[in-house]
C-alpha positions in Angstrom: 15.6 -16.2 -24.3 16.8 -17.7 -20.7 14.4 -19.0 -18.4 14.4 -17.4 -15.4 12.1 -15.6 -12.8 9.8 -12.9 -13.7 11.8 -9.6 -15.3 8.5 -7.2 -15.5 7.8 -7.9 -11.2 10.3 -6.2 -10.0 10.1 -2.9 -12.5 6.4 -3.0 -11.4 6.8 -3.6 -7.5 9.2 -0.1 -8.2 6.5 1.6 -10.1 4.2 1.0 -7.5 6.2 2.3 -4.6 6.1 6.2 -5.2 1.8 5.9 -4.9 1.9 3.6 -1.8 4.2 5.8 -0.1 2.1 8.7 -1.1 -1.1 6.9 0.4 0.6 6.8 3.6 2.7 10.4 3.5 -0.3 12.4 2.7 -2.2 12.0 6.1 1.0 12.5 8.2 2.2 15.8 5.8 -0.9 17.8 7.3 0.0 17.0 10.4 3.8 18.3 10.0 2.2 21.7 8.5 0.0 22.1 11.4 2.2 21.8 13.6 5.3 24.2 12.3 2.5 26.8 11.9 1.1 26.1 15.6 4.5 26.0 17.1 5.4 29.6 14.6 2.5 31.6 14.8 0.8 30.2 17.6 2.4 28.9 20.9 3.6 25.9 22.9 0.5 25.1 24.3 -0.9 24.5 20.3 2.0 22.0 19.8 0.5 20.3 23.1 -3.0 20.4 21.2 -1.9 19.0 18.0 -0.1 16.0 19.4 -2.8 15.4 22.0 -4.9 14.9 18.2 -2.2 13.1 16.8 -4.0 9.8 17.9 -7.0 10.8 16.2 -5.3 10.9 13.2 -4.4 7.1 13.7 -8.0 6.1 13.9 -8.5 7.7 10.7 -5.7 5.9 8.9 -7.6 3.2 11.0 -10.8 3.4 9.0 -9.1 3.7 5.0 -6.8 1.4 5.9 -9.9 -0.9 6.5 -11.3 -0.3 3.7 -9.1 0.7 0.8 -6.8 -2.0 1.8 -9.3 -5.0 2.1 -10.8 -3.6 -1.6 -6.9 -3.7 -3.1 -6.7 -7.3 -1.7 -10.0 -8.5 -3.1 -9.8 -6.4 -6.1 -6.3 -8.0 -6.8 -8.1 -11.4 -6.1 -10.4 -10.7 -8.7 -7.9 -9.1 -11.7 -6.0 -12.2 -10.7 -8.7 -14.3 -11.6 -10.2 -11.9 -15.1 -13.3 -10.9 -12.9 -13.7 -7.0 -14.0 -17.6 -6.8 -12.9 -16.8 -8.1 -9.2 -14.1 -5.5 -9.4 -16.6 -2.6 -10.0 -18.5 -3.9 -7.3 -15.5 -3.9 -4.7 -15.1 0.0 -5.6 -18.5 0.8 -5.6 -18.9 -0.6 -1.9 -15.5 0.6 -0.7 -16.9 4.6 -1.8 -20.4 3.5 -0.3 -19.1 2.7 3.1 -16.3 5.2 3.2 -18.7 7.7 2.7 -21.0 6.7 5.6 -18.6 6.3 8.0 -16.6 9.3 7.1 -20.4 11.6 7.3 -20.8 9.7 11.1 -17.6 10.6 12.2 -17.5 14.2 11.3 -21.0 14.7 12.9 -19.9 13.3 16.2 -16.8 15.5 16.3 -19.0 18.5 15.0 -21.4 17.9 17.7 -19.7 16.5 20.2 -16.0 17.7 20.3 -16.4 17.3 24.5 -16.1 13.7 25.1 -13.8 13.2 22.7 -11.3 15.8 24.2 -11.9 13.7 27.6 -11.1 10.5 25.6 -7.6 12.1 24.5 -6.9 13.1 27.7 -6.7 16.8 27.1 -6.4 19.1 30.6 -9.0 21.5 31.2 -6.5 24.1 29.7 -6.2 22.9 26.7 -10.0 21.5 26.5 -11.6 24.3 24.6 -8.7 24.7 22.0 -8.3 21.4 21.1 -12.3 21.0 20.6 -12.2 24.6 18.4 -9.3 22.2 16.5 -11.5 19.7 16.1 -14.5 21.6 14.8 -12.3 23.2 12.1 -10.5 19.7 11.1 -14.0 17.8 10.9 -15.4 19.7 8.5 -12.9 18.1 5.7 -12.6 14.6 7.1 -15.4 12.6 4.4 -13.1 14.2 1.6 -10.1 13.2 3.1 -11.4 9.4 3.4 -12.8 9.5 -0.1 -9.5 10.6 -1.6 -7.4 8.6 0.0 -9.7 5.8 -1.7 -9.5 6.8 -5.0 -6.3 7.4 -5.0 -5.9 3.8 -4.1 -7.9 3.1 -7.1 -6.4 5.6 -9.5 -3.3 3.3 -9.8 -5.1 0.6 -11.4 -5.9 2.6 -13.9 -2.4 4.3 -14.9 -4.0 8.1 -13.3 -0.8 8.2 -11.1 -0.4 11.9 -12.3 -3.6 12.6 -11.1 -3.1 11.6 -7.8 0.4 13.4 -7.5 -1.2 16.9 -8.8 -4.0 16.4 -6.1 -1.4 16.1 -3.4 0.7 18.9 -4.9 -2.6 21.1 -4.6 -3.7 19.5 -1.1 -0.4 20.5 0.8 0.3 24.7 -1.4 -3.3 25.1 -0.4 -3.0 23.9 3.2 0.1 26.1 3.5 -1.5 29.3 2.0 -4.2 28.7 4.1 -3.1 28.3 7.3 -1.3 31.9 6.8 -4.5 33.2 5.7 -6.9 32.0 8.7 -3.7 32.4 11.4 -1.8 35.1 10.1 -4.2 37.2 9.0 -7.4 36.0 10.3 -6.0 35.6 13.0 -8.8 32.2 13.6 -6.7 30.5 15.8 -6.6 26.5 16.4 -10.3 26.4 14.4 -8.5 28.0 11.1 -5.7 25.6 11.5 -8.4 22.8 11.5 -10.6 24.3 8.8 -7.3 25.3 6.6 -7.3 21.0 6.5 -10.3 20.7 5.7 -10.5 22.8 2.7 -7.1 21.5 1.6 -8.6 18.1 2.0 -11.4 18.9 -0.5 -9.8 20.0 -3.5 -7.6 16.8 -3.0 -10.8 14.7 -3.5 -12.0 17.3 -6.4 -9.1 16.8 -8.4 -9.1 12.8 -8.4 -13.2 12.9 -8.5 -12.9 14.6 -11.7 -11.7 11.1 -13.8 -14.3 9.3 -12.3 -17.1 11.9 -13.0 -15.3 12.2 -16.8 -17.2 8.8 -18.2 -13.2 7.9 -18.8 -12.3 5.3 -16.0 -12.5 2.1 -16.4 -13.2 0.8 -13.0 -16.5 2.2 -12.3 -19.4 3.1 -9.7 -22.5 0.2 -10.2 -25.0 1.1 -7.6 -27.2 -1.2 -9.2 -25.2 -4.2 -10.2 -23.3 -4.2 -6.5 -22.8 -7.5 -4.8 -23.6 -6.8 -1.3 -21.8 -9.8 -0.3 -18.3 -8.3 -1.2 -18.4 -5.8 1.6 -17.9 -8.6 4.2 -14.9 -10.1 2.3 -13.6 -6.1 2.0 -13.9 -6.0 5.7 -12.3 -9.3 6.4 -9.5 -8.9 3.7 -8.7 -4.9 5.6 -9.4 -6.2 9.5 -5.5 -6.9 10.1 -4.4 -3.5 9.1 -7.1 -1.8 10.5 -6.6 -3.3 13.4 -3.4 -2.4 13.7 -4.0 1.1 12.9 -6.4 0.7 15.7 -3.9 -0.7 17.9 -2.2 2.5 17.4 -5.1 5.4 18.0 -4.9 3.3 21.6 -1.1 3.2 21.9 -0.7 6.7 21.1 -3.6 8.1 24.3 -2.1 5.5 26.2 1.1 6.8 25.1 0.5 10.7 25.9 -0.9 9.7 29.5 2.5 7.6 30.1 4.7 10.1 29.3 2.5 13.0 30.6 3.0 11.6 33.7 6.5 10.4 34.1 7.7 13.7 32.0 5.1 16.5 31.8 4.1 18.6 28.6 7.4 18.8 27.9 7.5 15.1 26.9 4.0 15.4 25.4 5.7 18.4 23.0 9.0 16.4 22.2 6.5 13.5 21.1 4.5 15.2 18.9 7.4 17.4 17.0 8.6 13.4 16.6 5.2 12.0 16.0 4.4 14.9 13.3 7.2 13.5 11.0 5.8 9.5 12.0 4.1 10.0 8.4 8.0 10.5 6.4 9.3 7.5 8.9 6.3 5.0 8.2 5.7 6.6 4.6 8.5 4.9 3.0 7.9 1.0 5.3 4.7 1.5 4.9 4.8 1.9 1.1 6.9 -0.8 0.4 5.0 -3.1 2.6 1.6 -1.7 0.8 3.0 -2.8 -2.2 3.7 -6.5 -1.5 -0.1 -6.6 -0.7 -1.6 -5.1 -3.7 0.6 -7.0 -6.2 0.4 -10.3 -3.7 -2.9 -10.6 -3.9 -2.7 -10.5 -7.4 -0.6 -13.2 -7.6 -1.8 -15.2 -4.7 -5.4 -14.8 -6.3 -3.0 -16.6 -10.0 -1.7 -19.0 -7.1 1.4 -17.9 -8.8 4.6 -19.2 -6.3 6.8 -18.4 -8.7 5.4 -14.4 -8.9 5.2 -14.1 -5.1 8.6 -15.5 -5.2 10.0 -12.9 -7.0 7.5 -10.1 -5.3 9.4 -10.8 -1.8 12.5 -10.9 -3.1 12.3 -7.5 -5.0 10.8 -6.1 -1.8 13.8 -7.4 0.4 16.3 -5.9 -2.1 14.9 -2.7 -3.2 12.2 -2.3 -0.6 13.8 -2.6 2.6 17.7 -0.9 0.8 15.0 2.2 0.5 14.0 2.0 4.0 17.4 1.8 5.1 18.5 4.4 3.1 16.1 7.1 4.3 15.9 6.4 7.6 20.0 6.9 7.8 19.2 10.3 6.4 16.7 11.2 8.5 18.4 10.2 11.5 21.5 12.2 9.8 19.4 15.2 9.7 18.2 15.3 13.4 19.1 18.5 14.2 17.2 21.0 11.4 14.4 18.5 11.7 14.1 19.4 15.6 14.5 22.9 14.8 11.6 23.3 13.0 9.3 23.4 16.5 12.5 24.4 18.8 14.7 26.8 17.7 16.0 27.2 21.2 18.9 24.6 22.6 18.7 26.0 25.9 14.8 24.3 26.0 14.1 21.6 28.4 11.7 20.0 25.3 14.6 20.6 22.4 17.1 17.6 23.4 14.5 15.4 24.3 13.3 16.2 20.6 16.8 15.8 19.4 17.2 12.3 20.4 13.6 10.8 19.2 15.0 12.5 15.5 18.8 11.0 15.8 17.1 7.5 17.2 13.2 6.9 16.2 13.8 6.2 12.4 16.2 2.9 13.0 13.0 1.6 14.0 11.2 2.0 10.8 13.6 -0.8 9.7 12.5 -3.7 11.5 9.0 -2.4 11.6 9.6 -2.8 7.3 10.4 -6.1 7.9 8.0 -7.7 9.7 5.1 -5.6 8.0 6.0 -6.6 4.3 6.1 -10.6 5.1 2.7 -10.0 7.7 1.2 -8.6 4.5 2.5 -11.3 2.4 1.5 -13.8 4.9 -2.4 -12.1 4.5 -2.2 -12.6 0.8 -2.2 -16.3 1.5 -5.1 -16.2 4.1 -2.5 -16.8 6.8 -4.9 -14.7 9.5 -3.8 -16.5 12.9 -0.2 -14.8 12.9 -1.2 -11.5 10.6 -3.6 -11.1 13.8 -0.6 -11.6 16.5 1.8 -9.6 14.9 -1.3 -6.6 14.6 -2.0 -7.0 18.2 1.9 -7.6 20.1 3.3 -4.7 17.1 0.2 -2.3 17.6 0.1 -2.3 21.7 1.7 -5.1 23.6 5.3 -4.7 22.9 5.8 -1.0 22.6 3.3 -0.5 26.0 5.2 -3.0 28.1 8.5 -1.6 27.4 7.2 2.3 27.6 6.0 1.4 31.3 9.6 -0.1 32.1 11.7 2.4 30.5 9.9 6.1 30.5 9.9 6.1 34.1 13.7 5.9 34.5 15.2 7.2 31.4 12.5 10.0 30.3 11.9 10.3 26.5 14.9 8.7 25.6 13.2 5.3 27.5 10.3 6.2 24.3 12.3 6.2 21.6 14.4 2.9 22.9 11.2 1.0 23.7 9.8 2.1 19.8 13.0 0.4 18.5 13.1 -2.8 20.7 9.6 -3.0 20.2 10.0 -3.6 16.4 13.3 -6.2 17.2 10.7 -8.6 19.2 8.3 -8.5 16.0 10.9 -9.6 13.6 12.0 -11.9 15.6 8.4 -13.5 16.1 8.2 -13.3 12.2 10.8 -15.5 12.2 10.5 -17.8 14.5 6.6 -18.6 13.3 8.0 -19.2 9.9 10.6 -21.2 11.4 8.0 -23.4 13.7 5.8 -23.8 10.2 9.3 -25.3 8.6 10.7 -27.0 11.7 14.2 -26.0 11.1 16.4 -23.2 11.3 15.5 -20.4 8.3 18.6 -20.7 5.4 16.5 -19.2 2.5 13.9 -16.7 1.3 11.9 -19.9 0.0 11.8 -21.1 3.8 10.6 -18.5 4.9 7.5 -18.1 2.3 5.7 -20.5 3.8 3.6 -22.1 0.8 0.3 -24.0 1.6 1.0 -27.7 0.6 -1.7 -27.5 -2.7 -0.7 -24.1 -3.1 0.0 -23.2 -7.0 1.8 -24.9 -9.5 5.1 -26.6 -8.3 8.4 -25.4 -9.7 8.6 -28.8 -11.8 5.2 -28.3 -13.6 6.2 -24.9 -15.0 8.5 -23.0 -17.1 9.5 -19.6 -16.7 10.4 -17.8 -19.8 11.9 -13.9 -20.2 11.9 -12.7 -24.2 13.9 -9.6 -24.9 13.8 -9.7 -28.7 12.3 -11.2 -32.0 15.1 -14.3 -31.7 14.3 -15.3 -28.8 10.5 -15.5 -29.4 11.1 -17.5 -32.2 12.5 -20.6 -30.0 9.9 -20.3 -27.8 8.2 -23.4 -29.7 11.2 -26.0 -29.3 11.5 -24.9 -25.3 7.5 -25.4 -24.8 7.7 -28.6 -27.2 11.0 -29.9 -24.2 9.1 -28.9 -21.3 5.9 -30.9 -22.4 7.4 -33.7 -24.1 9.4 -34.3 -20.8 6.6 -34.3 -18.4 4.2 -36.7 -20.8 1.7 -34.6 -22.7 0.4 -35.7 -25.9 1.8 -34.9 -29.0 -1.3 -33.0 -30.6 -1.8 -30.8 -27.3 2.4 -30.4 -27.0 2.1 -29.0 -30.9 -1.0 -26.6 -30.1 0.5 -25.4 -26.9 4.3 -24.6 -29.0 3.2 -23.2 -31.8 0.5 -20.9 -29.9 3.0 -19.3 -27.6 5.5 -18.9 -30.4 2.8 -16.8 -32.8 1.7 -15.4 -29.8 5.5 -14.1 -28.5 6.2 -13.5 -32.1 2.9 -10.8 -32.5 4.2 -9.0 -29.1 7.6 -8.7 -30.0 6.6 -7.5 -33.3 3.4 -5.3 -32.6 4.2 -4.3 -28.9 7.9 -4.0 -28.7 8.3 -1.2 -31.4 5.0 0.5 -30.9 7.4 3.3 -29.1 10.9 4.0 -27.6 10.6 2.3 -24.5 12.7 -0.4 -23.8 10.0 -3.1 -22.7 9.9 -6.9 -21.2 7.6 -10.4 -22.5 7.1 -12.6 -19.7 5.9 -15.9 -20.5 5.0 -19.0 -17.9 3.8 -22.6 -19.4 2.1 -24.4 -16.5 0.6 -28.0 -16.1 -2.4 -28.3 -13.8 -4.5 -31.2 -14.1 -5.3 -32.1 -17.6 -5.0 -28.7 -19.0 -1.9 -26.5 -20.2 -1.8 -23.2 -18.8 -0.2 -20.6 -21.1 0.1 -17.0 -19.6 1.8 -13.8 -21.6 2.8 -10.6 -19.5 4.1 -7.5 -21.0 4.5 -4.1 -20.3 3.4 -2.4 -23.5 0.7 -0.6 -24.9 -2.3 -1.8 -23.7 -3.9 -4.7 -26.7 -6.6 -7.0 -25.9 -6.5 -9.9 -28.4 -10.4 -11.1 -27.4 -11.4 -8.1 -28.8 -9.1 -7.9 -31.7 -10.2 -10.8 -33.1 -13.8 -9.9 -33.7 -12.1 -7.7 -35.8 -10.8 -9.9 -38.8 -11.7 -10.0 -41.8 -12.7 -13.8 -43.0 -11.0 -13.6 -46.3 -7.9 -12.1 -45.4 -6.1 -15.5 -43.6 -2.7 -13.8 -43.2 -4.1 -10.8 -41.0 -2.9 -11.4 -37.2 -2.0 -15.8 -37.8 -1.0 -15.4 -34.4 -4.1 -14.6 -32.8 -6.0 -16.7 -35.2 -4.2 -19.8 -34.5 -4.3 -18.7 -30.5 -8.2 -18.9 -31.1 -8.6 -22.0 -33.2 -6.8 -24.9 -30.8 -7.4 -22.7 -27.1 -9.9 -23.8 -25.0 -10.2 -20.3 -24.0 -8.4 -17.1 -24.0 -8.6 -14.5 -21.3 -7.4 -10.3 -21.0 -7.0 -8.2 -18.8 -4.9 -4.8 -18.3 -3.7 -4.5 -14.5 -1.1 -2.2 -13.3 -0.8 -0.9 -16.7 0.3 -4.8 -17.9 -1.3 -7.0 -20.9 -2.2 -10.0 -19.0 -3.2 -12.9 -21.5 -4.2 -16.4 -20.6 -4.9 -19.0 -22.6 -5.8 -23.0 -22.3 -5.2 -25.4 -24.1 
């Protein structure tokens, strides 16, 4: 037993990285398969089309990030805080809404494909193709929206399998497609849309399935919803939909800049670039997702310790990830460009070239300041989450396109991208060093804790159990740590002796239920008048409320642990998040 930071944190910030980077990838991945089967089997001009769409694929990422975002934060608020019913709610209003405004913004694009090729700027030559893309791509977007929710959701509830067999099916069938309606069909820039759209549907099928099975355990309440959630969903999701907004704008204002400092060629460079935006922003943007979904977890515990050990996992294995692939991306510059140019001799293929060797460096910094902005969210910090949205989204990377496109073409874009992200971090840092008043030395400066935030490091104890020993003297560290900060002697025994029988049936029950090697995190806290106790562990899933209905009155050997747990607790609470036995119990 040592005491120590939380052991089962980083493991489950690492578990939850391959799903958030999915969530992000799987929009973007499309977009790369339309565009090597415009630029193979149709022409030039497609590749022109596709990126003049790309922003419309922004807004989109615009509206889920709204709302499956702002449900993972409340949601997390709520498991934080043993509320399951609320949770419910939260899902059932995030599908609700997502629904709605999914079925409005089809129709529009159905019916009204015109102004919304004049809003992307499209020329009147590439007008009626990039509406006929737009019909075919609108027909699939509600299922897009609704899958990307549940698959959002699906991770609560250990169905990450699911998720990873509908995106499997999502990207074959969008590949077989688009040779079926091109290729053979010959349907042009509407069967590239519609091959999307059906790709899109069987991705929502596949994950719909658990939820229609009677199996999940977060479920859809039309009838018990709390109406009042869906503000606090919208609030908790407005700062990174508003910076996926920030982006839709950026990216027409974007295309006009660079359409008219470097012609189509420029526009076709920045969408071969743009198509791969959702491999460079997959990986940031996954490990940035998952600070927020396990930081509002913890922030909802008011757990310092826990977000503590949350940033620092996502500065060692978050950010050595992002480095890492964005070296080899760079590294692989030239078979990425020759995906959509297979000709050197092009005017477009070494301005594509460049944004490959130099636009993933930028994916770095952008890491950086998006993981603490999200951690800073978790704690309700809105005033700089806000900035950063606004001067990261547009301000920055707008500013410095104007200044540099004009006199060094598309190599002025992919320099202003990565200066834009520098200025970012650096504001990160210096509002966290204007909220300390000093110069940033440590991690812990720059967290930035509310003053009555949580339990201070002196009125807790961190515990990490590997084994059977170390639970057993469990009792004389819990009898220390009390005895030293004044508690009674009756409430110092009960609190001891429950935490020992408690480790004891864990290591016992839990440890060898199978071959996995697994962790026991334990925490005594002090606030107020009461003593918190609070168990973590990563195996099988066992709710003790429930087992002890279970026993049998005249056997008083059967499960002490628990019995003795329920006999001197004020209460005891469970809950299974992330695939983790969360017990609290207060004495």
């Amino acid at each position: 037993m040592k005491q120590a930071h939380s052991e089962i944190i980083p493991r489950l910030y690492m578990k939850l990285l391959p799903i958030q980077i999915i969530l992000v990838f799987i929009g973007g991945a499309n977009a790369i398969i339309d565009n090597a089967f415009a630029a193979n089997l149709l022409n030039q001009d497609a590749m022109a089309v596709t990126g003049l769409f790309g922003p419309v694929s922004n807004l989109l990422n615009a509206v889920n990030v709204l709302f499956f975002s702002g449900a993972q934060v409340l949601c997390g608020r709520y498991l934080g805080k043993h509320m399951s019913e609320r949770t419910n709610s939260v899902f059932t209003l995030d599908m609700e809404a997502i629904v709605l405004v999914s079925f409005l913004l089809t129709g529009f694009c159905v019916l009204a494909p015109g102004p919304v090729t004049s809003l992307l700027g499209a020329s009147p030559a590439l007008a009626g193709d990039l509406a006929a893309y737009i019909r075919g791509y609108a027909a699939g977007l509600p299922f897009f929206c609704m899958g990307t929710q549940l698959t959002a959701f699906l991770q609560l509830e250990q169905q990450e399998k699911r998720s990873y067999a509908a995106i499997l099916v999502m990207f074959a069938s969008n590949v077989l497609l688009n040779w079926l309606f091109i290729g053979v069909l010959k349907m042009g820039l509407f069967g590239l849309g519609l091959a999307t759209s059906a790709a899109n549907f069987l991705f929502f099928l596949i994950q719909a399935l658990h939820y229609f099975s009677g199996k999940s355990a977060i479920r859809l309440v039309p009838r018990n919803v709390i109406v009042s959630d869906l503000k606090d969903i919208l609030l908790n999701g407005f700062p990174g939909a508003a910076s996926q907004a920030c982006i839709f704008l950026r990216g027409i204002l974007l295309n006009r800049i660079i359409a008219a400092s470097v012609g189509q060629h420029g526009l076709e460079a920045f969408s071969a670039v743009n198509s791969f935006g959702c491999i460079y922003w997959a990986v940031p943007a996954g490990v940035t997702s998952a600070v927020m979904v396990l930081g509002s977890v913890y922030a909802g515990e008011e757990d310092r310790a826990g977000l503590y050990t949350l940033m620092k996992s996502f500065l060692r294995y978050g950010l050595t990830l992002v480095i890492f692939v964005s070296l080899a991306l760079s590294a692989s510059c030239v078979p990425l460009t020759r995906i959509f140019f297979r000709d050197p001799a092009s005017p477009v293929y070494p301005m594509a070239l460049h944004g490959f060797l130099l636009f993933p460096f930028s994916s770095i910094l952008s890491a950086f300041t998006v993981g603490f902005s999200n951690y800073y969210h978790c704690l309700g910090q809105e005033k700089i989450v806000r900035t950063i949205s606004f001067m990261d989204g547009i301000v920055f990377i707008i500013l410095l396109a104007l200044l540099l496109i004009p006199h060094f073409g598309m190599d002025g874009m992919w320099t202003a991208q990565i200066l834009s992200c520098l200025l970012c971090a650096l504001l990160i840092y210096a509002y966290a060093a204007i909220r300390n008043r000093k110069v940033l030395c440590t991690l812990s400066d720059a967290m930035c804790f509310p003053a009555d935030f949580g339990v201070s490091a002196e009125n807790r104890m961190d515990l990490s159990i590997h084994s059977l020993e170390e639970a057993t003297e469990v009792s004389r560290a819990v009898w220390k740590f009390c005895d030293e900060r004044g508690v009674d002697p009756f409430r110092r025994y009960c609190a001891s002796i429950c935490l020992e029988e408690m480790a004891c049936n864990i290591v016992k029950h839990g440890f060898s239920a199978d071959q996995k090697k697994h962790r026991l995190d334990l925490r005594v806290s002090l606030v107020r008048d009461e003593i918190r106790l609070n168990l973590k562990d990563d195996c099988i899933s066992f709710n003790p409320v429930e087992a002890s209905k279970l026993f049998d009155p005249e056997d008083k050997t059967h499960n002490i642990g628990l019995r003795i747990a329920g006999k001197i607790s004020k209460s005891i609470q469970y809950q299974n998040t992330f695939g983790l036995n969360i017990v609290t119990i207060i004495i």
